[in-house]
TIVO-2410 file (N, C-alpha, C; in nm, 3 decimals):
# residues 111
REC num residu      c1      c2      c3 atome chaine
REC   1      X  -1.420   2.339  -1.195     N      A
REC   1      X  -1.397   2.331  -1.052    CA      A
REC   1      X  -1.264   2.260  -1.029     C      A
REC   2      X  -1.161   2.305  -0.916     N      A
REC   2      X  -1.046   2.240  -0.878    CA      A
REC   2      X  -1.052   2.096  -0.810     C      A
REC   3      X  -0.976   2.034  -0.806     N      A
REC   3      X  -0.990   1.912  -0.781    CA      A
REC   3      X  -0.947   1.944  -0.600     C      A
REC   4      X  -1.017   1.939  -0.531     N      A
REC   4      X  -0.923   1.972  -0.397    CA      A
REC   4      X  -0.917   1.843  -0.340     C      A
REC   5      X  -0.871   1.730  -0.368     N      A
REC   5      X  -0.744   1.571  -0.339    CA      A
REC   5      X  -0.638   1.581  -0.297     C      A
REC   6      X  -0.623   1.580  -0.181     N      A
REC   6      X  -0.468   1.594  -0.185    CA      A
REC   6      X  -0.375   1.487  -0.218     C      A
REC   7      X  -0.232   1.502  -0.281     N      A
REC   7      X  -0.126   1.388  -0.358    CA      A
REC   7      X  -0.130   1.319  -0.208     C      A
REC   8      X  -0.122   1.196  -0.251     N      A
REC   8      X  -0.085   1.077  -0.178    CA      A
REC   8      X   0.073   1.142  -0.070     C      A
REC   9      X   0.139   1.192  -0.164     N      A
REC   9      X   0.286   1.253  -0.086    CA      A
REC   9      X   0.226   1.334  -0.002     C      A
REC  10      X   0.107   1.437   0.052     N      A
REC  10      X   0.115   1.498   0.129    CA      A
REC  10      X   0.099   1.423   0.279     C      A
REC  11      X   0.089   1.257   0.260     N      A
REC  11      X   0.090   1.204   0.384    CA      A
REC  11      X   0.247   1.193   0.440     C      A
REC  12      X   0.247   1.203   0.537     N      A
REC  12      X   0.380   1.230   0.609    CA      A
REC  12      X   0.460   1.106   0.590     C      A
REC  13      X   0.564   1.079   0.534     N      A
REC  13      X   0.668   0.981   0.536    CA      A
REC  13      X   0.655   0.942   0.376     C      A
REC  14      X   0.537   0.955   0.320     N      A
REC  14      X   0.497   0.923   0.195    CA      A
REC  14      X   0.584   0.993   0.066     C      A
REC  15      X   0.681   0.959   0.002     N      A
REC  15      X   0.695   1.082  -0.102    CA      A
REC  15      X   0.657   0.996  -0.231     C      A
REC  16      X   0.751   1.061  -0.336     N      A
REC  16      X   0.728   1.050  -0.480    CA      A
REC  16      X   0.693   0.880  -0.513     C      A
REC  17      X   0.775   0.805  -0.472     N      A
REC  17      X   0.795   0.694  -0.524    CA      A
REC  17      X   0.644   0.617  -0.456     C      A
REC  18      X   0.580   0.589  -0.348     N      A
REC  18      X   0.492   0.562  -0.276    CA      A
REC  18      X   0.381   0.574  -0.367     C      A
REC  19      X   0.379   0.707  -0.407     N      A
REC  19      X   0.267   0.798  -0.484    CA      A
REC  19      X   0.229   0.719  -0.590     C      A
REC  20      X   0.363   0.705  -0.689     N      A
REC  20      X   0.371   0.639  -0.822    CA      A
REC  20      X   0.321   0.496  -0.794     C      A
REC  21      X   0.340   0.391  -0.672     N      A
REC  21      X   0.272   0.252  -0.660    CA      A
REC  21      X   0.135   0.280  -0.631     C      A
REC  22      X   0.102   0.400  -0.557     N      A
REC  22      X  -0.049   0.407  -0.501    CA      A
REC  22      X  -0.129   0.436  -0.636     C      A
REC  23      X  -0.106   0.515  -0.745     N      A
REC  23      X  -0.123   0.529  -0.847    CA      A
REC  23      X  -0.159   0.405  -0.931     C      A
REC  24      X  -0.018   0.331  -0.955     N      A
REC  24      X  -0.045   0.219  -1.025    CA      A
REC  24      X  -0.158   0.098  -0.960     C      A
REC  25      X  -0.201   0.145  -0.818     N      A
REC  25      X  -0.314   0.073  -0.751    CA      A
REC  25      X  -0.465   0.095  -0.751     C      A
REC  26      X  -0.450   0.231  -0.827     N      A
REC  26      X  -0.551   0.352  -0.841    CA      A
REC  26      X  -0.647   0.399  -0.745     C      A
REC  27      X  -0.515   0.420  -0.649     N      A
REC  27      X  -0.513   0.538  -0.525    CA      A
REC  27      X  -0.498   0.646  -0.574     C      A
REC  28      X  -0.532   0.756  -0.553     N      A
REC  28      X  -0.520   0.880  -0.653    CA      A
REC  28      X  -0.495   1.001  -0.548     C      A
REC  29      X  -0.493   0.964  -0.453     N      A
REC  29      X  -0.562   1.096  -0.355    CA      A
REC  29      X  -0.500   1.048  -0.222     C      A
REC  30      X  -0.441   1.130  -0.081     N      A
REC  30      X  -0.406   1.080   0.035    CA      A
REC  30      X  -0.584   1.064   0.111     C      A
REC  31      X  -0.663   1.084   0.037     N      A
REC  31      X  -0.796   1.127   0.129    CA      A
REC  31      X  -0.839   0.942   0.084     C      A
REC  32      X  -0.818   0.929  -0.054     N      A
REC  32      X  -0.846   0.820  -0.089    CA      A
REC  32      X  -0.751   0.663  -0.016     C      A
REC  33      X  -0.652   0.725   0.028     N      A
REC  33      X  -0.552   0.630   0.135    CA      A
REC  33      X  -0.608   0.582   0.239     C      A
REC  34      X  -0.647   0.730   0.288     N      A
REC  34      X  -0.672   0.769   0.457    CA      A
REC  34      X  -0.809   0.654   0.457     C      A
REC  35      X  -0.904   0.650   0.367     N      A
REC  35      X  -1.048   0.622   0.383    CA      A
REC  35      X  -1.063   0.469   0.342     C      A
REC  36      X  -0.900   0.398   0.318     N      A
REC  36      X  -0.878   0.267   0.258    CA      A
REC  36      X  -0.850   0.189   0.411     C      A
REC  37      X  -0.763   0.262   0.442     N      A
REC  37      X  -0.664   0.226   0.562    CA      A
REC  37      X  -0.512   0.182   0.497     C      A
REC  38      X  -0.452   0.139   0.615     N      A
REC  38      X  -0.333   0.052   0.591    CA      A
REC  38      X  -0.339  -0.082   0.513     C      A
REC  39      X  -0.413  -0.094   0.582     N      A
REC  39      X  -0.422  -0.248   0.551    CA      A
REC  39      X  -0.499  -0.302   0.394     C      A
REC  40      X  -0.569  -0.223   0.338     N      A
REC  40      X  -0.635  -0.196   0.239    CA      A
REC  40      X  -0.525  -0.168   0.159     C      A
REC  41      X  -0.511  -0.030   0.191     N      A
REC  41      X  -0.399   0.075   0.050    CA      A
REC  41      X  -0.284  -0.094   0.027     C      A
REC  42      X  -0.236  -0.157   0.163     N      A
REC  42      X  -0.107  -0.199   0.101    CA      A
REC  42      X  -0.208  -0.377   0.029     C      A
REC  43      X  -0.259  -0.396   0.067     N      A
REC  43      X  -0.311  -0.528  -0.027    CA      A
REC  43      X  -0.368  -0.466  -0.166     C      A
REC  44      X  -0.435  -0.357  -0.169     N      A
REC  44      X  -0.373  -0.315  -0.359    CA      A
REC  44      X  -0.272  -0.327  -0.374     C      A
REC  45      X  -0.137  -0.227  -0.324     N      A
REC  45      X  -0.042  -0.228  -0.391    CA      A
REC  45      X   0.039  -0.378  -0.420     C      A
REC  46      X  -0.005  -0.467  -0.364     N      A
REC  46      X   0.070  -0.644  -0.357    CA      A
REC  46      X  -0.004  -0.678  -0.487     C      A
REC  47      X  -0.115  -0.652  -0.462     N      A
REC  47      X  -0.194  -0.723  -0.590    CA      A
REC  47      X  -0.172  -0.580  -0.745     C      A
REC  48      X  -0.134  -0.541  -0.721     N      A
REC  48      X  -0.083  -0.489  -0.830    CA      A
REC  48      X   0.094  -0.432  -0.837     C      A
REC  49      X   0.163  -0.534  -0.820     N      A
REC  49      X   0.284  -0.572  -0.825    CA      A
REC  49      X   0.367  -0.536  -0.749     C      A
REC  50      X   0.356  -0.474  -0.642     N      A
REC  50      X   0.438  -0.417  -0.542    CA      A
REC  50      X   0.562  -0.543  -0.461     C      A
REC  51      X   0.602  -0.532  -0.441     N      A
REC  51      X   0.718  -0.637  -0.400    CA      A
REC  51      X   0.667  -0.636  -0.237     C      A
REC  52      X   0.647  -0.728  -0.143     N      A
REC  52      X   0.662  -0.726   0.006    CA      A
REC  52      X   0.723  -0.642   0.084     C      A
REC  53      X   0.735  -0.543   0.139     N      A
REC  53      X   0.856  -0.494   0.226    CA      A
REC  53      X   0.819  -0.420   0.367     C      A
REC  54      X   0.809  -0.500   0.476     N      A
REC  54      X   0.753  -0.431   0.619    CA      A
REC  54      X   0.763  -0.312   0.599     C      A
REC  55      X   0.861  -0.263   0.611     N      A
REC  55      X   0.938  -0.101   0.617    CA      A
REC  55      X   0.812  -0.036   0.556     C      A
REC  56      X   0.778  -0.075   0.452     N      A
REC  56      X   0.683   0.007   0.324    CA      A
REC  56      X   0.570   0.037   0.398     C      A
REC  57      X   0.489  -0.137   0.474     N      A
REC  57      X   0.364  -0.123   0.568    CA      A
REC  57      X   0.340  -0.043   0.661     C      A
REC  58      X   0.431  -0.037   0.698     N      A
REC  58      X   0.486   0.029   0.875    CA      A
REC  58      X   0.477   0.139   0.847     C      A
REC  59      X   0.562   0.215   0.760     N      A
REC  59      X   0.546   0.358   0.671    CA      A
REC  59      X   0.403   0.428   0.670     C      A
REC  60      X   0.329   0.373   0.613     N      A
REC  60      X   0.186   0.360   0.601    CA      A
REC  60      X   0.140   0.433   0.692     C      A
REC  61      X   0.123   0.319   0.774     N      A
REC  61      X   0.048   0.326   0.908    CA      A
REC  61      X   0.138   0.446   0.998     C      A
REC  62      X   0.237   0.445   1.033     N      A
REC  62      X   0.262   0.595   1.111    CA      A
REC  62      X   0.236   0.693   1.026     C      A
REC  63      X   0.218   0.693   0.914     N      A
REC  63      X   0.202   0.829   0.831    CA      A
REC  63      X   0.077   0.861   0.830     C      A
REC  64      X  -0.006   0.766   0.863     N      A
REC  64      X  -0.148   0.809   0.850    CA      A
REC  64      X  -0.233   0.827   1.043     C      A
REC  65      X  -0.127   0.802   1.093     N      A
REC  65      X  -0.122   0.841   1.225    CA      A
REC  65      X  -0.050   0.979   1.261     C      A
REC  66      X   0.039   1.020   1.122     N      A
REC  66      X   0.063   1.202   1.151    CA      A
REC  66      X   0.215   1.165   1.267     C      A
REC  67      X   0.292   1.006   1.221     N      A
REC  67      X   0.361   0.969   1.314    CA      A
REC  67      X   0.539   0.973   1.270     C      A
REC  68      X   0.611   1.002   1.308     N      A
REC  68      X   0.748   0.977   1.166    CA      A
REC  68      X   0.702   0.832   1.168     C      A
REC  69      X   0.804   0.808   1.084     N      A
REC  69      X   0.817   0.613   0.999    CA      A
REC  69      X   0.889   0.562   1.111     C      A
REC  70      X   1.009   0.582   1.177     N      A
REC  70      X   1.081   0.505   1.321    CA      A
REC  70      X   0.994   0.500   1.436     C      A
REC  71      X   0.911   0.556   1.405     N      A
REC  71      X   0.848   0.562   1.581    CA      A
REC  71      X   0.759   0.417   1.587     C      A
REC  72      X   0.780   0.315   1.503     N      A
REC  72      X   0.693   0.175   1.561    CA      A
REC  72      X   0.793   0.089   1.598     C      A
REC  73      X   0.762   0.095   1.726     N      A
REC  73      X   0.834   0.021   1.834    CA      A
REC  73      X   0.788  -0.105   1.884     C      A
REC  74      X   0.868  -0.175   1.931     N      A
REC  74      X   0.804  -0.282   2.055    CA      A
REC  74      X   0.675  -0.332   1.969     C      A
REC  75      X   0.621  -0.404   2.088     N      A
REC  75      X   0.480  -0.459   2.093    CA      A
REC  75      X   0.344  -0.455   1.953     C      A
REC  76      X   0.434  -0.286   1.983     N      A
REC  76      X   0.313  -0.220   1.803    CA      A
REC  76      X   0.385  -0.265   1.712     C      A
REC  77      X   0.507  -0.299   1.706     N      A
REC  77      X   0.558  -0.301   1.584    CA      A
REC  77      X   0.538  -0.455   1.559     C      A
REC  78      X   0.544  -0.584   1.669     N      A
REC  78      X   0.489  -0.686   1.675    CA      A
REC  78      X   0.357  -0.700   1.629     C      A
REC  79      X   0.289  -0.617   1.651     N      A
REC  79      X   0.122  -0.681   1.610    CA      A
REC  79      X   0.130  -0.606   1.446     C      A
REC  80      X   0.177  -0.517   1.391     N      A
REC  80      X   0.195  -0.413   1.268    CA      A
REC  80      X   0.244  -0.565   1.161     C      A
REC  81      X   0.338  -0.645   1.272     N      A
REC  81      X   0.425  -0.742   1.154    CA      A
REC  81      X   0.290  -0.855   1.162     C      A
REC  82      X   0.246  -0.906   1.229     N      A
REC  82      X   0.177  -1.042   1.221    CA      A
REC  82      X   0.076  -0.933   1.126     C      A
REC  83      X  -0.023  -0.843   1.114     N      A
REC  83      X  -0.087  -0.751   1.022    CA      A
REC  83      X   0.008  -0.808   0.879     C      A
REC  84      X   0.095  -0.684   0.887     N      A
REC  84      X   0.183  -0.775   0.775    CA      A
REC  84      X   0.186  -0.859   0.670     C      A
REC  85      X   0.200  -0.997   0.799     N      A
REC  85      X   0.273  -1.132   0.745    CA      A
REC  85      X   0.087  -1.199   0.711     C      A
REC  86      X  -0.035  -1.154   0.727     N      A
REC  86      X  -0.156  -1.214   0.706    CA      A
REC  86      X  -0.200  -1.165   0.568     C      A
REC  87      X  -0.151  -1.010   0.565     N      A
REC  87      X  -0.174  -0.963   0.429    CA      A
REC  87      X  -0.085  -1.004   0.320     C      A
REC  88      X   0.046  -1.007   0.347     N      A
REC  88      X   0.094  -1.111   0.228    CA      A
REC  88      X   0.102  -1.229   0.187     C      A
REC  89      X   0.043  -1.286   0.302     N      A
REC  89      X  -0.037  -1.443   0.251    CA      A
REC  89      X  -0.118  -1.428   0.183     C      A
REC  90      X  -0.222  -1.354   0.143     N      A
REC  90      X  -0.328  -1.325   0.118    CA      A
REC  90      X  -0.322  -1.280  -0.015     C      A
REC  91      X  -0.228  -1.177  -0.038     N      A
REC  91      X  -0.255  -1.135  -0.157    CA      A
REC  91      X  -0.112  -1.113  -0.252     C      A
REC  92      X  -0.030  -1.200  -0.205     N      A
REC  92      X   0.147  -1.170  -0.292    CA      A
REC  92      X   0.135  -1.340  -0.344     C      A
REC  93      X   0.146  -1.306  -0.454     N      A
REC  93      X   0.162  -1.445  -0.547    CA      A
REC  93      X   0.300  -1.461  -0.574     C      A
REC  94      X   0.421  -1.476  -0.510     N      A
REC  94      X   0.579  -1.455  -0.587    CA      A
REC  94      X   0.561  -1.535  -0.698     C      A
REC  95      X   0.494  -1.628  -0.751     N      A
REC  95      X   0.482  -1.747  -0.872    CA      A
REC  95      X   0.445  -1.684  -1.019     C      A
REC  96      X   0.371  -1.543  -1.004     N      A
REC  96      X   0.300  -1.422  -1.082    CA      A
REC  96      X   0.389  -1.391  -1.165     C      A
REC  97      X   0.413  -1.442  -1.286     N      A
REC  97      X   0.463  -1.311  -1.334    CA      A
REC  97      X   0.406  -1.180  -1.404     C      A
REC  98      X   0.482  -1.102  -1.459     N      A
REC  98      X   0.416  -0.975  -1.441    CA      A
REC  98      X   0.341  -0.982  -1.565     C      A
REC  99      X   0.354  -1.062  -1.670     N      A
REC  99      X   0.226  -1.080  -1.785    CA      A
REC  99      X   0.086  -1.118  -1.759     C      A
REC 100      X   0.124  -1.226  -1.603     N      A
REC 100      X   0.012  -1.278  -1.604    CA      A
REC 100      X  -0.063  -1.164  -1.499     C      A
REC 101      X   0.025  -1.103  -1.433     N      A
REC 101      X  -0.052  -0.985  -1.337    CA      A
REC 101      X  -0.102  -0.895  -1.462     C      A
REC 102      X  -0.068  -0.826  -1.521     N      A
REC 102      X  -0.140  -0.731  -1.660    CA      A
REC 102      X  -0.246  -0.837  -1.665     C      A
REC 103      X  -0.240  -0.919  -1.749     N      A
REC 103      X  -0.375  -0.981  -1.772    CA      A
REC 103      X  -0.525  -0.983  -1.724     C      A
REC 104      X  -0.486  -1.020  -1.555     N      A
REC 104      X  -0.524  -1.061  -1.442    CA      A
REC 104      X  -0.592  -0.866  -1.422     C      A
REC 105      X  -0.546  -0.758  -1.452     N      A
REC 105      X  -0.543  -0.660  -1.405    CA      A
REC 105      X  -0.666  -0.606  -1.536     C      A
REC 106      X  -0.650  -0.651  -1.660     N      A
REC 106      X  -0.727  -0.597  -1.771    CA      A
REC 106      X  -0.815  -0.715  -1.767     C      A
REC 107      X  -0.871  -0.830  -1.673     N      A
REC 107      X  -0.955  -0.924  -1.661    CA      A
REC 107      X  -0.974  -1.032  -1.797     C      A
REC 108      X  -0.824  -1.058  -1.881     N      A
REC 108      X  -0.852  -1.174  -1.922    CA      A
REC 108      X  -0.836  -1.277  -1.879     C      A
REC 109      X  -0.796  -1.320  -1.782     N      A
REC 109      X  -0.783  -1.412  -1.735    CA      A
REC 109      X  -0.851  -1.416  -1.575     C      A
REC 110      X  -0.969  -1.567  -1.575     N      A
REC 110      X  -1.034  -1.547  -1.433    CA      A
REC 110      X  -0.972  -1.507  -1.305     C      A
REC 111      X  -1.017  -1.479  -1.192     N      A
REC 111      X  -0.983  -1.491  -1.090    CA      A
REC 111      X  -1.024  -1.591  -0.979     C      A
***
């Protein structure tokens, strides 16, 4: 039987490179995005090494609104950033390095 998943790239604004972090988060699927949310998909990708970058969040979220990536404006784009700035408190360690994230990722080391 075919796998009918669609690539993470078929979300709008989403291409190759997106795909390859959602991957390394083991997002596999845009259905598997869609059913995470925003706010979900991007606290995997932090906790599995993704660097911070609004632009990236924001991306997200209009794409899974079927929206281009410029269209968060104003007010939305205010509440999108405090969203944001709660999730990378939460889950971006800059102190991490990336041995101890592998580790942390193959569970030798607690959490």
């Amino acid at each position: 039987m075919a796998d009918s998943r669609s690539p993470v790239s078929s979300i709008r604004n989403l291409g190759p490179a997106m795909e390859a972090s959602c991957a390394r988060a083991g997002i596999h699927s845009a259905e598997e995005l869609a059913a995470l949310g925003t706010d979900e998909t991007y606290r995997r990708l932090l906790k599995n090494g993704a660097r911070p970058h609004f632009i990236a969040y924001y991306v997200i979220e209009m794409g899974l609104q079927g929206r281009p990536w410029n269209d968060c404006k104003g007010k939305e784009k205010e509440r999108l950033r405090a969203r944001f700035d709660a999730i990378v408190a939460d889950a971006h360690d800059p102190g991490l390095s990336e041995l101890e994230r592998v580790l942390d990722q193959i569970g030798v080391r607690p959490r």
